[in-house]
Phi, psi and omega in degrees: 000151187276149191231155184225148199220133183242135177196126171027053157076354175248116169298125193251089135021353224278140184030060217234093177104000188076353159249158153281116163288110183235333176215191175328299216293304223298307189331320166321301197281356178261347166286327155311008214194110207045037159097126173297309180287359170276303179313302156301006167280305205278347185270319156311298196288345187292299183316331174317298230265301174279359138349278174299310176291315161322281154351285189295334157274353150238014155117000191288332202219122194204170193250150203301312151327002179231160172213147177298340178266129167342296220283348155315314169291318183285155194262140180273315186065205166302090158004309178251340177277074173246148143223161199241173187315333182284281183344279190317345188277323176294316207265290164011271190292359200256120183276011189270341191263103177283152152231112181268149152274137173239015157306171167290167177289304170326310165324295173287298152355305181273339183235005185074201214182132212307163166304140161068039147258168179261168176234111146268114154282160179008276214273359191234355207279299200301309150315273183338276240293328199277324157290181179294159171321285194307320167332277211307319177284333185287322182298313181259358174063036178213174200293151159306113188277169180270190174268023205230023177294042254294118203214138173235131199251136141198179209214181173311311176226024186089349197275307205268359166278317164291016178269310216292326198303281196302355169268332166281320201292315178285005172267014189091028157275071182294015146260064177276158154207151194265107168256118196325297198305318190056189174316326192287323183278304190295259166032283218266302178314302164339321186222034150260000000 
């Protein structure tokens, strides 16, 4: 593959065309050697790639979804219906208390599922919610919650748990809670 290196405002060449390119002069000879618009296709998309990849490795260029502060990164969901790592160590043990994971199965597949939770993904929780008692116990084997259930949500970091929070608080689960930390914090908390 052709590699493009910029040092002090000057473009550098390396194996491009099959010459090295070190200076001017050779730089000539790589134009002559297939054609200016093959070279300028290749000259666009190099600068294109480190442009963006540079950029991007020291934060000029990033996607509207990420912010450099943690607590930024995490999903709020309801305000007051949050819990943190303890609360959740606590739900845990409460057999009155549901916790769904709501990543994808690959996800859980590589990583397993909070202790004591059920796995719905995302996109599935409202339909779960939806079956009959006996449905819902036989597929998870635990009570169908009501609306007046303590149902605790989490996913990898909170984001995709506050979506779920605000679909249950509007079908009337007014104990949805959102845990902020999610897979990623307990995982870390687990093996301190």
């Amino acid at each position: 593959m052709n590699n493009l290196i910029i040092r002090n405002y000057r473009v550098v060449l390396l194996r491009c065309c099959g010459y090295i390119c070190k200076d001017k002069d050779k730089l000539c000879k790589v134009f002559s050697v297939g054609g200016l618009n093959q070279f300028t296709k290749k000259i666009f998309l190099f600068i294109w790639i480190f442009i963006f990849s540079t950029l991007g490795r020291v934060g000029l260029v990033s996607s509207v979804n990420y912010s450099t502060k943690l607590e930024n990164m995490r999903g709020q969901g309801d305000e007051k219906n949050i819990i943190g790592y303890e609360e959740l160590l606590a739900d845990q043990k409460n057999d009155k208390v549901l916790i769904i994971d709501v990543r994808e199965q690959k996800e859980i597949d590589e990583t397993g599922k909070l202790p004591g939770s059920i796995h719905i993904p995302m996109g599935n929780v409202t339909q779960m919610l939806n079956l009959t008692d006996e449905e819902f116990k036989n597929q998870f084997n635990k009570l169908k919650p009501d609306k007046d259930t303590k149902i605790v949500l989490s996913c990898r970091s909170g984001m995709r748990s506050a979506n779920v929070q605000q679909e249950l608080l509007k079908l009337g689960y007014e104990n949805a809670y959102n845990y902020i930390g999610g897979w990623s914090e307990w995982e870390t908390k687990q093996k301190s």
